[in-house]
N, C-alpha and C positions, 0 to 999 in steps of 0.2 A: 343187360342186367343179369345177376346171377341167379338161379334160381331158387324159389322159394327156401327150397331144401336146405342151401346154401346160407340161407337168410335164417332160419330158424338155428343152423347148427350155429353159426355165430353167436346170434342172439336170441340162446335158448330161455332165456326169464322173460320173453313176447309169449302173452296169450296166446296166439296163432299156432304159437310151437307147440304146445300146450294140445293145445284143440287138433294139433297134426295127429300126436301121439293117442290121443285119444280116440281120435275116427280110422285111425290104421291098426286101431284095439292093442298096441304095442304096453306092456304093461310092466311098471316099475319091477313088480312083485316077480314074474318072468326071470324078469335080467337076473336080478340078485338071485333066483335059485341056478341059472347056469354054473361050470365052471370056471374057478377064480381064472386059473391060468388063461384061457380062450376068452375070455371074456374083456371085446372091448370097452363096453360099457364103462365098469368097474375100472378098467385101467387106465379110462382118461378123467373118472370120478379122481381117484386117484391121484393123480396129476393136477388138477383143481386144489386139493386139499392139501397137498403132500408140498406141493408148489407154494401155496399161501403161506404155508410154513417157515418155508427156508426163504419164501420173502419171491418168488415170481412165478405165477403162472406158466409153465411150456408144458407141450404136448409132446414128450418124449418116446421114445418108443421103450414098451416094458422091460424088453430085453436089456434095456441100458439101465434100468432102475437097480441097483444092487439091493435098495431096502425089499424092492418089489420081489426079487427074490426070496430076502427073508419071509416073505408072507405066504410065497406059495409051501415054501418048506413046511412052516409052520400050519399050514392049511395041511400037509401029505402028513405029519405026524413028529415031524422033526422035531428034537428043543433048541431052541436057538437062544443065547448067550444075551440076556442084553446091551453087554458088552460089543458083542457084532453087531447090533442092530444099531448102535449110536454113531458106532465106527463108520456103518455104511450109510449114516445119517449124514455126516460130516461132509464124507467125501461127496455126497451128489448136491451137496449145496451149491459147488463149483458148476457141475452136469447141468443145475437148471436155472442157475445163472448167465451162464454164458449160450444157451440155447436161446436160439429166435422160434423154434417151433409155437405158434399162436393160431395159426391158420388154422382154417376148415381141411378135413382129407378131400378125395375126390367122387369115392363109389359111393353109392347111396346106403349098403349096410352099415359102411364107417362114418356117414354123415348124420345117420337115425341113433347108431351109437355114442356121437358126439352131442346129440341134443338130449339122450336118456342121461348123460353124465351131468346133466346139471343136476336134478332132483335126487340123483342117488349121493351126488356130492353134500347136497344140502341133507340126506338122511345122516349121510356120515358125521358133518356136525354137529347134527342133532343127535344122535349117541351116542358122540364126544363131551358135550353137555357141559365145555370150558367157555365161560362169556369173555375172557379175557382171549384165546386163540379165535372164538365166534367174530370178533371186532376185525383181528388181522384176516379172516378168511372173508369178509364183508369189502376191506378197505381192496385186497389183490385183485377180488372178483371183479371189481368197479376199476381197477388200472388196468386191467384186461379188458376190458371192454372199450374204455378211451383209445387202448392202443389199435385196436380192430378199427375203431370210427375212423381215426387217422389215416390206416392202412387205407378205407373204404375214399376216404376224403381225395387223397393220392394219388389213386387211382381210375378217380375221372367219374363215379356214383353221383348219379344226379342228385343235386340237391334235394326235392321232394320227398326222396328216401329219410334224409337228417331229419326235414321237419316232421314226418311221420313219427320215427323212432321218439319225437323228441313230446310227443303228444303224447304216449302208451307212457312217458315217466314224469308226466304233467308240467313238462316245459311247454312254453308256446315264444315259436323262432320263426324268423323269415328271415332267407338268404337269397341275395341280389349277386347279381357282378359286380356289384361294386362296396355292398355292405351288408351286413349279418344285423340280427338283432332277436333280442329277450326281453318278455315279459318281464317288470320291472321288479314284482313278487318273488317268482325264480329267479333272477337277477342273486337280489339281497339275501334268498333264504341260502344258496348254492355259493355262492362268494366268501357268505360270512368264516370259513376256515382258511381261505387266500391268505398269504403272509405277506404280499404286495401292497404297502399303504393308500398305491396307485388305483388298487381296483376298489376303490370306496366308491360308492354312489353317486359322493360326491364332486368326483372327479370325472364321471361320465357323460355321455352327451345325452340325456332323457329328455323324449318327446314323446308326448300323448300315451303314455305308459307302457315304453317301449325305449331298451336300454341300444344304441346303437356301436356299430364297431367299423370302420371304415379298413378299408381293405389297402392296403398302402406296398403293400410288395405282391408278387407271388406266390403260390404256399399257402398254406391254413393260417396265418399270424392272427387274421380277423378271427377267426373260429376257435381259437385257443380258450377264452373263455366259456364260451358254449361246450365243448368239448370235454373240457374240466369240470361245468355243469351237470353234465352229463352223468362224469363222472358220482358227484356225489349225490347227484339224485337216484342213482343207483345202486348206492354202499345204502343210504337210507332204505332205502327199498328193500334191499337182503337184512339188514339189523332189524327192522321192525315186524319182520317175518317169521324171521330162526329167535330159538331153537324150533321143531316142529314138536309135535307130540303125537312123538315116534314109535308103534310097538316094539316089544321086548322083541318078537320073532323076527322082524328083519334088522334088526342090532343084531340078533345071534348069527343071521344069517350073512354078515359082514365081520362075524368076531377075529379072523386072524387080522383083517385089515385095521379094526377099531383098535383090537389089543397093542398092535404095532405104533401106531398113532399114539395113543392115549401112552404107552413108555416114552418115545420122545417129546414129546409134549411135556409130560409131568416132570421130565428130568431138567427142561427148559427150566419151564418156570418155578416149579417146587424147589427143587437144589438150590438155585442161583438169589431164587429173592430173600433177601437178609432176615423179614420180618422187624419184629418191635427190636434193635439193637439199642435203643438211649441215645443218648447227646452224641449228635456226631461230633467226633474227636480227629483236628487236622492231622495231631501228631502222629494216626496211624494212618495215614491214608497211603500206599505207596510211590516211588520216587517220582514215578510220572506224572501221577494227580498233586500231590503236592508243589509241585513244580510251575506245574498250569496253574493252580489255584495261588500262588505267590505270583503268581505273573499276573494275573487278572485281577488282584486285589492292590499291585503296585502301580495299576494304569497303564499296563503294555498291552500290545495289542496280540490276541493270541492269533493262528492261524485257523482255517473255518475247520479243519479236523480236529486242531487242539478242543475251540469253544465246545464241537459238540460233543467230545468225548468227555469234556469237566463237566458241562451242563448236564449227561444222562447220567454218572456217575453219582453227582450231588444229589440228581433224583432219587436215585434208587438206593441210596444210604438215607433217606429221608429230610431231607434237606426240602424246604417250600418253594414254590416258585416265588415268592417275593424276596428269600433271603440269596436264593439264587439271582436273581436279577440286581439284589446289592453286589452280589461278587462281582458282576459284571460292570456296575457303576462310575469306576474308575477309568476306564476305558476310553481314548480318548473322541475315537467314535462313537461312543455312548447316547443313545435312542432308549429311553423306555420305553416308547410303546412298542419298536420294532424288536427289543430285547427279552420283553415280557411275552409276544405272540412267540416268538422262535423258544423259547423257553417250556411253552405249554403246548407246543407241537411236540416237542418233540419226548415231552412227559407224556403226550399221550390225551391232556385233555380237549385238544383236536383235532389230532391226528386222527383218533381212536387206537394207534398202538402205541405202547412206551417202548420208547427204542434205548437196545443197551450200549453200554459203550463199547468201543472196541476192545476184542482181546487181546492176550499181548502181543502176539506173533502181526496183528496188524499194526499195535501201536509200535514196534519195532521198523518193520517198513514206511509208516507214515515220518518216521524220525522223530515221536513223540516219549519215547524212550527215555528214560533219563535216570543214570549212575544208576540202576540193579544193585539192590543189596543182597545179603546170601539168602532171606525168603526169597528174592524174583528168581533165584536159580535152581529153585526147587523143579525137578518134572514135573511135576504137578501142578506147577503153578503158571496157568494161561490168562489169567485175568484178573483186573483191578480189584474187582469185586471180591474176588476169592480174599484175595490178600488182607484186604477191608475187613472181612469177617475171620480172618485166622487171626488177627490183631486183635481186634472186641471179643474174642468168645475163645480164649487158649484153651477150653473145651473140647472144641472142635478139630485141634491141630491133626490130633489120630487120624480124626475122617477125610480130612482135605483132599490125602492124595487118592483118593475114591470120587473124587466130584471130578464129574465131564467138564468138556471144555464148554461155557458159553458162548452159544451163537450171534459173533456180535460184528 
């Protein structure tokens, strides 16, 4: 088994890691006065945060961060362009998407600095003090962690370990060689966001209040729901938490990195969300969405990139989840209940993020594309949304090609 140390850098939100850092007198306050640049702490804090953003957790090295750059710069005295700072926003989306870096390091000052990086992670949020990006940094933390169990599962970790972990976030499980099982309580409360009509209660095998799962191949199959469990008993754990109530002095004392943050962030979400625009009007929606939205109102069946990219669209020009779920109605596969959960996932009222639709360059690749009129050939024009709002607000035309691209 790995060592403790090992166990805490993983699963640094365990008391125990907690209680390490405490009796080793290693102190938050410490770290954040080192420097930015040397400092691992901060630069897998960092990576936490930076990571939930662009939508995955990896532990990259700084060197590869080109925003992290910007930060040291800006830390030495430099002024840096917002402009660069979006640009190198953009490009490492790719950097920490396609990275598997999740693991623990191996020496022991990189494994005490991988377990100070959660709490400065979580200060960082907290003097970002967005409840909307607070939600996305809750939901990555908790898919980072499922993905570690997995790793641990995988790799041959005795059992006793899961049930332990599975106590300190008040699940109670017992795993056999032959079957797994949940308290029936954690069951329902941790389920209730599954979008699997299958995982109801009422489709389970419950004994004596104990949800069971029968092990039928090799692999985790049986532990997929405990795991997922896991999962959001964990994202609750971090939301009910944050923000903290954080002094001003160690906000100032992370200001180039906050400042950095808080410009990508505000440019996400402030630029991009429409506000109060009035009655949405089909007639301006561009060639794409319009297209999908005539196809799903004539009873064709869209493709699962078409549905989600009409469904977050219609969201976020304001559009309800019930009048959305009528678009869908036609459809000859048509499920309301399974219409109406996939619907509020992916607005956001379960998921906890509202997820956007693709931009254009993506919806060009997916082949959701359709007939460009002279606005979609504008440079400046990356996305639905944009287009949606230069139609409702001819106001706006001037500024358009000043709006970044969204990250969708």
């Amino acid at each position: 088994m790995m060592s403790m140390l090992r166990t805490y850098a993983r699963y640094p939100f365990l008391p125990e890691a907690r209680e390490f850092i405490s009796k080793k007198g290693i102190s938050v306050y410490e770290a954040l006065s080192e420097n930015l640049e040397d400092n691992r702490a901060i630069q897998d804090a960092w990576n936490r945060v930076f990571g939930a953003f662009l939508g995955k957790i990896a532990f990259i090295p700084s060197v590869d961060d080109r925003v992290w750059e910007m930060i040291l710069k800006m830390n030495s005295g430099y002024e840096i362009s917002p402009s660069e700072v979006l640009d190198a926003s953009d490009y490492m989306r790719d950097v920490y998407g396609e990275s598997e870096e999740i693991d623990v390091p191996h020496g022991d000052n990189e494994l005490i600095a991988r377990i100070i990086s959660y709490p400065i992670a979580r200060i960082m949020v907290s003097c970002l003090n967005d409840s909307r990006f607070l939600r996305r940094y809750g939901l990555k933390e908790a898919e980072l962690f499922r993905k570690l169990l997995e790793m641990e599962w995988n790799s041959g970790t005795e059992r006793e370990f899961f049930v332990e972990i599975g106590k300190k976030l008040g699940l109670s499980i017992i795993i056999s060689d032959e079957w797994a099982a949940m308290d029936v309580i954690s069951y329902v409360k941790n389920t209730a966001q599954m979008k699997d009509p299958r995982k109801k209660l009422l489709f389970q095998d419950v004994r004596k209040g104990m949800v069971y799962f029968k092990k039928r191949s090799e692999g985790n199959e049986h532990m997929d729901v405990i795991f997922r469990s896991f999962q959001q008993a964990l994202q609750d754990k971090i939301l009910s938490e944050l923000p903290l109530n954080v002094p001003d002095s160690l906000c100032e004392s992370l200001s180039p990195v906050i400042s950095v943050l808080r410009l990508i962030i505000s440019n996400y979400y402030e630029n991009y969300r429409l506000g109060d625009l009035g009655e949405v009007e089909v007639e301006k929606f561009p060639p794409c969405m319009k297209r999908l939205y005539s196809m799903a109102k004539s009873g064709i069946n869209l493709p699962h990139s078409g549905r989600f990219a009409l469904t977050a669209f219609l969201h976020h020009i304001g559009m309800s989840v019930d009048d959305i779920v009528k678009v869908f109605s036609a459809s000859p596969d048509f499920n309301e209940s399974i219409t109406r959960y996939q619907v509020r996932h992916i607005s956001g009222e379960i998921s906890g993020v509202e997820y956007m639709p693709q931009k254009c360059s993506v919806m060009v690749s997916e082949g959701l594309c359709y007939n460009p009129d002279d606005l979609c050939r504008k440079e400046w024009m990356t996305h639905p949304l944009i287009y949606y709002r230069v139609k409702k607000e001819d106001k706006r035309r001037g500024k358009a090609g000043k709006n970044r691209d969204i990250q969708g």
